[in-house]
KEVEX-697685 format. One record per residue (C-alpha): residue number from 1; residue in three letters; chain; x, y negated, z. Coordinates in steps of 0.2 Angstrom, whole numbers. Each point is the difference from the previous one (the first is absolute). Layout:
KEVEX-697685
+-----+-----+---+-------+-------+-------+
!   k !   r ! c !     x !     y !     z !
+-----+-----+---+-------+-------+-------+
! NUM ! ALA ! A !     X !     Y !     Z !
...
+-----+-----+---+-------+-------+-------+
***
This chain:
KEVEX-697685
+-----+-----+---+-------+-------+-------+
!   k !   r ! c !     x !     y !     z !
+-----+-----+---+-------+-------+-------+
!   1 ! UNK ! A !   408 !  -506 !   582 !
!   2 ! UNK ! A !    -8 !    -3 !   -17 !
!   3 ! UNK ! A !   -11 !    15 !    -4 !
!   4 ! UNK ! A !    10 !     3 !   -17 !
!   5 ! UNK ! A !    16 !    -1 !     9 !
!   6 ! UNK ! A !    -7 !    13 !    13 !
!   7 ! UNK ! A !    -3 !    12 !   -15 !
!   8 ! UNK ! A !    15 !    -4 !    -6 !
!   9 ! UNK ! A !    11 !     5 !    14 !
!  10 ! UNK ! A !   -13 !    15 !     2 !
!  11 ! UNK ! A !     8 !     5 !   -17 !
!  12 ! UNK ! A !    17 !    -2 !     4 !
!  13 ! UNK ! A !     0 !    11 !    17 !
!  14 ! UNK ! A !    -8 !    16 !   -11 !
!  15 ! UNK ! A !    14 !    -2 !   -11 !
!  16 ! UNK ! A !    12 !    -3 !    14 !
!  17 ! UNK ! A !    -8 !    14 !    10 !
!  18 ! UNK ! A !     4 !    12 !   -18 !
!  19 ! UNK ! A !    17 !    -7 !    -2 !
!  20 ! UNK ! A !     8 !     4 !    15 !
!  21 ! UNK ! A !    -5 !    18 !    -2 !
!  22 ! UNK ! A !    13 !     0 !   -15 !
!  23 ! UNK ! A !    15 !    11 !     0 !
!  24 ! UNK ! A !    17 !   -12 !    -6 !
!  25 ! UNK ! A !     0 !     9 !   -18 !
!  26 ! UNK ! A !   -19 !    -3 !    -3 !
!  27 ! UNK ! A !     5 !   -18 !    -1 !
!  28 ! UNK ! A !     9 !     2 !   -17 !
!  29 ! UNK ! A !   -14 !    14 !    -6 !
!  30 ! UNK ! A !    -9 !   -10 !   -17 !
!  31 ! UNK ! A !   -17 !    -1 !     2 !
!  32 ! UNK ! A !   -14 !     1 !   -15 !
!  33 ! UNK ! A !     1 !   -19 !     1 !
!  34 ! UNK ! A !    12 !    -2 !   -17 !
!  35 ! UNK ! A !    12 !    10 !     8 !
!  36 ! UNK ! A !     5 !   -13 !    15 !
!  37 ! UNK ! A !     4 !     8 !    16 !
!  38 ! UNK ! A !    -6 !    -3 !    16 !
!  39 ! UNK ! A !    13 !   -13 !     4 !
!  40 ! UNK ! A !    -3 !    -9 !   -14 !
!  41 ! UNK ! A !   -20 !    -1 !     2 !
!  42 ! UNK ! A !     5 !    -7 !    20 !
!  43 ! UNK ! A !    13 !   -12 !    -8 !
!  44 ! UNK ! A !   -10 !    -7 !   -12 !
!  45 ! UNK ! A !   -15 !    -2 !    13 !
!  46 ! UNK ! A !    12 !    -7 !    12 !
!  47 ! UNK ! A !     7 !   -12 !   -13 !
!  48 ! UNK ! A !   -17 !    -4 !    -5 !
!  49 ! UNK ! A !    -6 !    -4 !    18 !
!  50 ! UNK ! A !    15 !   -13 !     2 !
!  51 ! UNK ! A !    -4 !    -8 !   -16 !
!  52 ! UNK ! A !   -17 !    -3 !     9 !
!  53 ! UNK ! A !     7 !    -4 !    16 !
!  54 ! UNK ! A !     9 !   -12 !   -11 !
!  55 ! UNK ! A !   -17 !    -7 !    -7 !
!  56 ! UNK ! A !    -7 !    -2 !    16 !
!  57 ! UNK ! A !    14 !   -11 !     7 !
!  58 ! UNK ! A !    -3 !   -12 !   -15 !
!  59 ! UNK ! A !     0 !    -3 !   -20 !
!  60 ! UNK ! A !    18 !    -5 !     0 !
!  61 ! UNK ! A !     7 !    13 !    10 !
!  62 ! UNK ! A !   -11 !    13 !   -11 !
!  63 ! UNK ! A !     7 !    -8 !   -16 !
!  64 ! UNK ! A !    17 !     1 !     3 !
!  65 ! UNK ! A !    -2 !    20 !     7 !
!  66 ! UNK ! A !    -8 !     1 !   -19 !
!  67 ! UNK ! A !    14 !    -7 !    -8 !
!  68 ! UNK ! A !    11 !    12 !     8 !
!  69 ! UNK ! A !    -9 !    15 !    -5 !
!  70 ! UNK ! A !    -2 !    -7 !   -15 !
!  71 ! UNK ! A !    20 !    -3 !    -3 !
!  72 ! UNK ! A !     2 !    20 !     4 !
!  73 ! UNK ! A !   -11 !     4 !   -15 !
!  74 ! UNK ! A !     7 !   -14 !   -11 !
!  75 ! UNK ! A !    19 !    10 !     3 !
!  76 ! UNK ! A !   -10 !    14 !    -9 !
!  77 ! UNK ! A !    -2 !    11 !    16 !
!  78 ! UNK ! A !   -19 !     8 !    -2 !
!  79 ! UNK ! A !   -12 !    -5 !    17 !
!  80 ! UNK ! A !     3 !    18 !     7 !
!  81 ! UNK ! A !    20 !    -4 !    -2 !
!  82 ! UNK ! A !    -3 !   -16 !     5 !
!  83 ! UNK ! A !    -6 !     5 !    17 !
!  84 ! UNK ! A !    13 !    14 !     3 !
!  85 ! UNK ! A !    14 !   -11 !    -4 !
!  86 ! UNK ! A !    -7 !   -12 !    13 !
!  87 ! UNK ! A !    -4 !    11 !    12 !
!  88 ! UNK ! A !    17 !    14 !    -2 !
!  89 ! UNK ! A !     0 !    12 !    15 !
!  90 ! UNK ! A !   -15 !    -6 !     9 !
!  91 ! UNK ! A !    -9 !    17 !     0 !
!  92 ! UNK ! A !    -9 !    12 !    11 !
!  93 ! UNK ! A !    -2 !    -6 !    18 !
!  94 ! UNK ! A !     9 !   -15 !     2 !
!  95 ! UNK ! A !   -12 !    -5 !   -16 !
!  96 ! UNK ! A !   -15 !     8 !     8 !
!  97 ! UNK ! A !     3 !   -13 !    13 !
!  98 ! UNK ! A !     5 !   -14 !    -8 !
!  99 ! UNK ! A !   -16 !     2 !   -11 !
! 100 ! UNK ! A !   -13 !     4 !    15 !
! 101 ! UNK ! A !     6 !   -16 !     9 !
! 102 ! UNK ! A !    -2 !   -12 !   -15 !
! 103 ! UNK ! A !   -18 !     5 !    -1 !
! 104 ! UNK ! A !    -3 !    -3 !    18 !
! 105 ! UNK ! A !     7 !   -18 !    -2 !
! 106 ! UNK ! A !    -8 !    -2 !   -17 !
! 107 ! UNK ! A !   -19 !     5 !     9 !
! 108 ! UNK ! A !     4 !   -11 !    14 !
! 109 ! UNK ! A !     5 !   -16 !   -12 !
! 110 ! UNK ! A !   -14 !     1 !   -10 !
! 111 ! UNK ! A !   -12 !     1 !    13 !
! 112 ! UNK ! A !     6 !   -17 !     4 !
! 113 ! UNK ! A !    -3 !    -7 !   -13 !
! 114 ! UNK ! A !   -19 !   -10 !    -6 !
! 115 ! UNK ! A !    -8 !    15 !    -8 !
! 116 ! UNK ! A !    -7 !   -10 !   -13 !
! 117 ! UNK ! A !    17 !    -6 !    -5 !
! 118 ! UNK ! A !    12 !     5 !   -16 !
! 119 ! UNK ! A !    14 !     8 !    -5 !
! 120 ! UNK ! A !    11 !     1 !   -12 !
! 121 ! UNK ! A !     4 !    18 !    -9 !
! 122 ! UNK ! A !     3 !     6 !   -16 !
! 123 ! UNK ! A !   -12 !    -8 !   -12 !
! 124 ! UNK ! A !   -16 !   -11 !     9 !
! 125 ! UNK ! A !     2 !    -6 !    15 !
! 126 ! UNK ! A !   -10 !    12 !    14 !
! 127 ! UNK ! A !   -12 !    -1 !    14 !
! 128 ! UNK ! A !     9 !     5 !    15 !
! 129 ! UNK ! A !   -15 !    12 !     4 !
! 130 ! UNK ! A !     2 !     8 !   -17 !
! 131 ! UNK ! A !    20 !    -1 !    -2 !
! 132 ! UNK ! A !     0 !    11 !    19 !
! 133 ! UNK ! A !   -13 !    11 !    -7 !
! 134 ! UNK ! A !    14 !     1 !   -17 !
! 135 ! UNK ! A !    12 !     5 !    11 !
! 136 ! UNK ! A !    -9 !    13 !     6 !
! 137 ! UNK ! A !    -4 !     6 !   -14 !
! 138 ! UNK ! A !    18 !     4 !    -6 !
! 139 ! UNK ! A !     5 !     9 !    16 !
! 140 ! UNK ! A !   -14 !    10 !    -2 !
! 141 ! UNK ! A !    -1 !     3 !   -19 !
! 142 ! UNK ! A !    23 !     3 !     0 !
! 143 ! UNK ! A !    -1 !     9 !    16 !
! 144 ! UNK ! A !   -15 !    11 !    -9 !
! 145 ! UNK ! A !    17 !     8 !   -10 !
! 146 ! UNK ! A !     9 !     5 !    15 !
! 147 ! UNK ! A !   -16 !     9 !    10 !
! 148 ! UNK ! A !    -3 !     9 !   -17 !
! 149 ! UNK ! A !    20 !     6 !    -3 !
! 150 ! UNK ! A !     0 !     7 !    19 !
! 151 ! UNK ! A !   -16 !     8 !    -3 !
! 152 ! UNK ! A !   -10 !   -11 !    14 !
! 153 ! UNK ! A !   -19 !    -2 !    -2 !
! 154 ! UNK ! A !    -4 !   -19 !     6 !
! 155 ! UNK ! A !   -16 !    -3 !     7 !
! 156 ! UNK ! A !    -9 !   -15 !    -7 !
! 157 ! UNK ! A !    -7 !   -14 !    11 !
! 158 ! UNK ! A !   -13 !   -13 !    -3 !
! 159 ! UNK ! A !    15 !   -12 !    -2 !
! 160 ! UNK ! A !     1 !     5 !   -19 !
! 161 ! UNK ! A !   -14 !   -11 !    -3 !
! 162 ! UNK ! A !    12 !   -14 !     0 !
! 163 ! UNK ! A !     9 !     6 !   -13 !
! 164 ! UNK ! A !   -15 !     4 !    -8 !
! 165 ! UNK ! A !    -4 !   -18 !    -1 !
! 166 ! UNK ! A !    17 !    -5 !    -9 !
! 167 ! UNK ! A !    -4 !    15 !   -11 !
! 168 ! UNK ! A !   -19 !    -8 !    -4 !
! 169 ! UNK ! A !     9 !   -18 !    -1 !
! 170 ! UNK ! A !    14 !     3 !   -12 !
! 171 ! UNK ! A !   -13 !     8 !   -15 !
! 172 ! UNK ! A !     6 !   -18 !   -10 !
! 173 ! UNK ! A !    16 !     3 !     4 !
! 174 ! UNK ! A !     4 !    17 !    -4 !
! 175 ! UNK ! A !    -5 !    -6 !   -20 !
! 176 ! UNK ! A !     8 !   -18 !     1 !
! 177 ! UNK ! A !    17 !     6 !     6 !
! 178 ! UNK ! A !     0 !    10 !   -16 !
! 179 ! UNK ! A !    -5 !   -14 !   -11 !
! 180 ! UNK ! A !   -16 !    10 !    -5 !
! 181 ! UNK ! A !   -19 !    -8 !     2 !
! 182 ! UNK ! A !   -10 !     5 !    13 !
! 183 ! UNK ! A !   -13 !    14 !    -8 !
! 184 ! UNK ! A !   -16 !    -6 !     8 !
! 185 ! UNK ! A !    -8 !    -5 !    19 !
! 186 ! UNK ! A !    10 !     6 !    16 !
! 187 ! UNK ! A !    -7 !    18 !     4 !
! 188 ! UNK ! A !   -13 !     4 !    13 !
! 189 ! UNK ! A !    11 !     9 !    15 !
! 190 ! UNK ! A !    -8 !    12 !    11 !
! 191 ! UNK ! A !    12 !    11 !    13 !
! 192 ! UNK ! A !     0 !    11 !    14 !
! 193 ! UNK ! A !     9 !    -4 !    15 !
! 194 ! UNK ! A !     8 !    12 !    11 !
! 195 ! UNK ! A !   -12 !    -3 !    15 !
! 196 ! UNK ! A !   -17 !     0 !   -11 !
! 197 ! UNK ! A !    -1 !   -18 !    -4 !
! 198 ! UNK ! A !    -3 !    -5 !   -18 !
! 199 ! UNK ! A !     6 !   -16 !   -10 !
! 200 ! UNK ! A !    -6 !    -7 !   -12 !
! 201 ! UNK ! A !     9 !   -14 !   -14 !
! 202 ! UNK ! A !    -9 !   -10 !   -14 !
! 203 ! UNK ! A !   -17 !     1 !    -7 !
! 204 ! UNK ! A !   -10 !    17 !    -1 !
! 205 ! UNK ! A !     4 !     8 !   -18 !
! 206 ! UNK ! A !    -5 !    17 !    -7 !
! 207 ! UNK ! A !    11 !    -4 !   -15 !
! 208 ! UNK ! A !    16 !    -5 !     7 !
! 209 ! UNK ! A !     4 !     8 !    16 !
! 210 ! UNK ! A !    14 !     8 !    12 !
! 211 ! UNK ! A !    -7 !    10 !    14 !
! 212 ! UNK ! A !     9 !    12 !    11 !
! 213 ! UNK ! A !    10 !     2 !    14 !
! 214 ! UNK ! A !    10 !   -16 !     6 !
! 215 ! UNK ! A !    15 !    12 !     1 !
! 216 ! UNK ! A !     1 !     3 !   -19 !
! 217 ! UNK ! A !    -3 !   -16 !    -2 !
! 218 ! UNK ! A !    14 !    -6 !     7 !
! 219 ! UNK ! A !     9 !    12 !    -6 !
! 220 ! UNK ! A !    -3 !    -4 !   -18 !
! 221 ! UNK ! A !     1 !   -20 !     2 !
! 222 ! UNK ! A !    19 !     2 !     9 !
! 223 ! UNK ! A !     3 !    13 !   -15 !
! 224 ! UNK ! A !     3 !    14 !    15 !
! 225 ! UNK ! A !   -11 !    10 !   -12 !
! 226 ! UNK ! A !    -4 !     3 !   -16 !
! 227 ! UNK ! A !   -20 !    -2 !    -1 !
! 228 ! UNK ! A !    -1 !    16 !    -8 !
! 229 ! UNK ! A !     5 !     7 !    15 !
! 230 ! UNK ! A !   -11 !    -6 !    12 !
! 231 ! UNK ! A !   -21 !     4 !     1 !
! 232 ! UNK ! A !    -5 !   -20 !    -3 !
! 233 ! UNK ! A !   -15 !    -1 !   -11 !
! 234 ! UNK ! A !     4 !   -13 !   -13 !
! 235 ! UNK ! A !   -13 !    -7 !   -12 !
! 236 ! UNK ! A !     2 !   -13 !   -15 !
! 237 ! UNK ! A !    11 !    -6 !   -11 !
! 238 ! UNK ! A !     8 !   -13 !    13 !
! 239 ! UNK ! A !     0 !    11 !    12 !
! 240 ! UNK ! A !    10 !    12 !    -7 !
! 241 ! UNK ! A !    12 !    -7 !    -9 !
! 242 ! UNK ! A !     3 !   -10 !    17 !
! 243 ! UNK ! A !     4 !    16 !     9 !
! 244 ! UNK ! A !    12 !     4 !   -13 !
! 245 ! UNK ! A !    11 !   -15 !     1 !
! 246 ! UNK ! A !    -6 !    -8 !    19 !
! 247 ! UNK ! A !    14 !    -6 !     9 !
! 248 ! UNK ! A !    -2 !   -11 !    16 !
! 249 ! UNK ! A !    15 !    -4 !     4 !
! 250 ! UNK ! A !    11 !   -17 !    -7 !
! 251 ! UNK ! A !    15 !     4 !   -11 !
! 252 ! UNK ! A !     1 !     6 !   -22 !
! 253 ! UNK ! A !   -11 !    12 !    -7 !
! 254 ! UNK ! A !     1 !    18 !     8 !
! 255 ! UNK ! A !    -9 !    16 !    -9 !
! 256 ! UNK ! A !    -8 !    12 !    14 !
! 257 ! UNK ! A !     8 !    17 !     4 !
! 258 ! UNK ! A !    -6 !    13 !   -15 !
! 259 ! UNK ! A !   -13 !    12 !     6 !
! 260 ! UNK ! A !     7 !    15 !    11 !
! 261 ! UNK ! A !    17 !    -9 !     5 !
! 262 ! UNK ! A !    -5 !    -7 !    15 !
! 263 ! UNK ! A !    -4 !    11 !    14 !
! 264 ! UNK ! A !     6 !     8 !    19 !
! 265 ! UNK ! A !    13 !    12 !     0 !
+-----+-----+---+-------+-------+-------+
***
């Protein structure tokens, strides 16, 4: 399988492995996540991975998916309406399921596919190595919410540094989907992985720096965090005001969680 893809499902089962430990009510228990519950965070992830599946099987196919979620909002419905109304009374187990196997079907298709190839998504086309590793990134980053309302401590892994490289990647990003210039050069990165290892993005800066853990990191790039609440050591102007704002995933301008609202039960 393609390495990314490997995480990817890696991702999926821990959250799988959570999920099935859930009581029928905890499914409609809101999380901290702007109040959504925990069927809706598997919904939305669920839709979101047949919108890729979609993408994977070709441009036209992942068009006309878009237009139909686009039609829902158009009516007025909000995306999280949206997706309950499309989805009704799939919840709890049945959901769990139908969830768990798309992901095992998305990992698989993927895999075939050239790695170098690219896909279409929400904004820019994407790499197929770095649209997996995005899809990763949501399971972990959504499923994050449900492991902090049951109170579950999730070990990290060494497979965060891939989401660590769509966090260091999407520095441009975070300030052109919000219309606002970039404040000055692409900090210099240096994290902690779980296992000891240590990685390193862009040139060496004592000015304009993130260094830390690769668990706050990517925590504050997929906005599971607010910066304040995590031990990074941010240095420079552009530095900071990226980890105010950083948001490494496609889709309008979100704000991060304000300090102290995100954390385990």
């Amino acid at each position: 399988m393609l390495p990314q893809a490997v995480d990817f499902q890696a991702e999926a089962d821990e959250l799988h492995a959570l999920l099935t430990t859930l009581h029928e009510t905890d499914w409609q228990r809101a999380t901290l996540f702007k109040g959504w519950t925990v069927t809706d965070i598997v919904q939305h992830l669920h839709e979101s991975d047949l919108m890729a599946a979609a993408s994977v099987a070709g441009p036209e196919p992942f068009a006309r998916a878009r237009a139909d979620t686009q039609a829902n909002r158009d009516s007025g419905m909000t995306r999280l309406q949206a997706t309950r109304h499309r989805f009704g009374d799939l919840i709890g187990k049945p959901l769990l399921e139908r969830w768990y196997a798309q992901v095992v079907d998305l990992c698989g298709n993927l895999s075939a596919l050239p790695p170098n190839g690219r896909l279409s998504w929400y904004g820019p086309d994407m790499g197929v190595r770095m649209f997996t590793t995005a899809r990763q990134m949501e399971t972990w980053a959504h499923g994050q919410a449900i492991y902090d309302l049951m109170g579950v401590g999730r070990q990290p892994t060494d497979r965060l540094r891939n989401i660590a490289e769509i966090g260091v990647r999407t520095y441009g990003w975070t300030f052109a989907n919000r219309g606002t210039p970039i404040p000055g050069p692409a900090p210099y990165v240096r994290l902690a992985g779980p296992s000891g290892t240590v990685w390193e993005w862009n040139d060496p800066s004592p000015d304009n720096s993130v260094d830390g853990s690769v668990l706050d990191f990517c925590q504050v790039v997929t906005q599971v965090r607010n910066i304040a609440d995590t031990a990074l050591k941010v240095t420079g102007g552009p530095a900071r005001l990226w980890m105010s704002l950083a948001q490494c995933f496609a889709g309008p301008p979100e704000d991060p969680p304000p300090a102290g609202t995100r954390f385990t039960a």
